[in-house]
PLY file of the C-alpha trace (Angstrom):
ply
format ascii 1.0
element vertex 81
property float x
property float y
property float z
element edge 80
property int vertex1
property int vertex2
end_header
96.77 107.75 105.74
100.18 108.73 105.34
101.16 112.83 105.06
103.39 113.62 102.48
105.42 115.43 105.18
105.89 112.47 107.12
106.92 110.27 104.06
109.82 112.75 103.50
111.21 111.19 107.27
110.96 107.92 106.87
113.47 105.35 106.23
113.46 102.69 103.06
112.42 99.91 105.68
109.63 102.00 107.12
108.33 103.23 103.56
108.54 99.44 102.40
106.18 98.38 105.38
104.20 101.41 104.81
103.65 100.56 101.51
103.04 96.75 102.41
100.56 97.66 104.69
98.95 99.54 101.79
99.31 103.06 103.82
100.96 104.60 100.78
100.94 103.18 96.95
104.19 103.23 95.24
102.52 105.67 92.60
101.99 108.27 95.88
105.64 107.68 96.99
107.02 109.00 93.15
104.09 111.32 93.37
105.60 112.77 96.83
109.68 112.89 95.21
109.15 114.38 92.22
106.97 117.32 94.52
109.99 117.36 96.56
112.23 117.87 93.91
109.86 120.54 92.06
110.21 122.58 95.40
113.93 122.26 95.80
115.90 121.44 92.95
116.12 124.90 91.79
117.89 125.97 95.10
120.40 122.40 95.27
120.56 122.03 91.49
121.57 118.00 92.58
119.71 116.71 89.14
121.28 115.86 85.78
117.86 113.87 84.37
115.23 112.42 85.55
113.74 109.06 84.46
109.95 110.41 85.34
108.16 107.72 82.98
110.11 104.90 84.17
109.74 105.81 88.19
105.52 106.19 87.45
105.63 102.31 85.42
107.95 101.16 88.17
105.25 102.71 90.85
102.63 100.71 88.61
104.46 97.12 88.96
104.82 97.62 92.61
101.49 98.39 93.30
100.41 95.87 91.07
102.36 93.17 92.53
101.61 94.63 96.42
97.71 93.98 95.55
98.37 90.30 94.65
99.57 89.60 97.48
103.18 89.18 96.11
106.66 89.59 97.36
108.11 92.47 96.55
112.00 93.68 96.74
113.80 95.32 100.05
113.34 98.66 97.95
110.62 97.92 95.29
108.66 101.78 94.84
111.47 103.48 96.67
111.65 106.61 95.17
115.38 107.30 95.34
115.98 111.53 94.22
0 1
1 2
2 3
3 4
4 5
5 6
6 7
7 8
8 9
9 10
10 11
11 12
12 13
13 14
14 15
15 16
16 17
17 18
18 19
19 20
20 21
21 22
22 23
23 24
24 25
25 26
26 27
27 28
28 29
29 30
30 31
31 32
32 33
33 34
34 35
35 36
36 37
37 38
38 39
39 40
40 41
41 42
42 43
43 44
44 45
45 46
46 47
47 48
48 49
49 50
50 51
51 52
52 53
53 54
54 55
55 56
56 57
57 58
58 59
59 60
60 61
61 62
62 63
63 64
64 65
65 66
66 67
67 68
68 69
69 70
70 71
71 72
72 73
73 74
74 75
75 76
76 77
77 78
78 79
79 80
């Protein structure tokens, strides 16, 4: 299993495998950004909005689709924040 720490390192290619290798789910990737950003944003202020429903039913399709067995996108359930 994956630490959140070490998911805030990693780059889109290694969080795609990670997730394709079912190490992560999509939903713990959005689970890990928006943590990030509850710790930080008040010191960057980098936010205008955030799309927090549509990131968690995005996280849903992914991990859907990743339990089918289906292809997913270079950077399906990468949390971008």
């Amino acid at each position: 299993m994956t630490t959140a720490n070490e998911l805030e390192f990693k780059t889109a290619s290694e969080l795609r495998q990670a997730l394709l290798n079912k190490e992560v789910s999509a939903k713990e990737l959005v689970d890990n950004a928006y943590k990030r950003i509850e710790e930080v944003e008040n010191q960057v202020n980098a936010l205008n909005s955030l799309t927090k429903d549509l990131a968690y039913e995005t996280a849903k399709t992914v991990d859907e689709k990743i339990s089918r067995g289906e292809n997913i996108p270079l950077l399906a359930g990468i949390p971008i924040a």
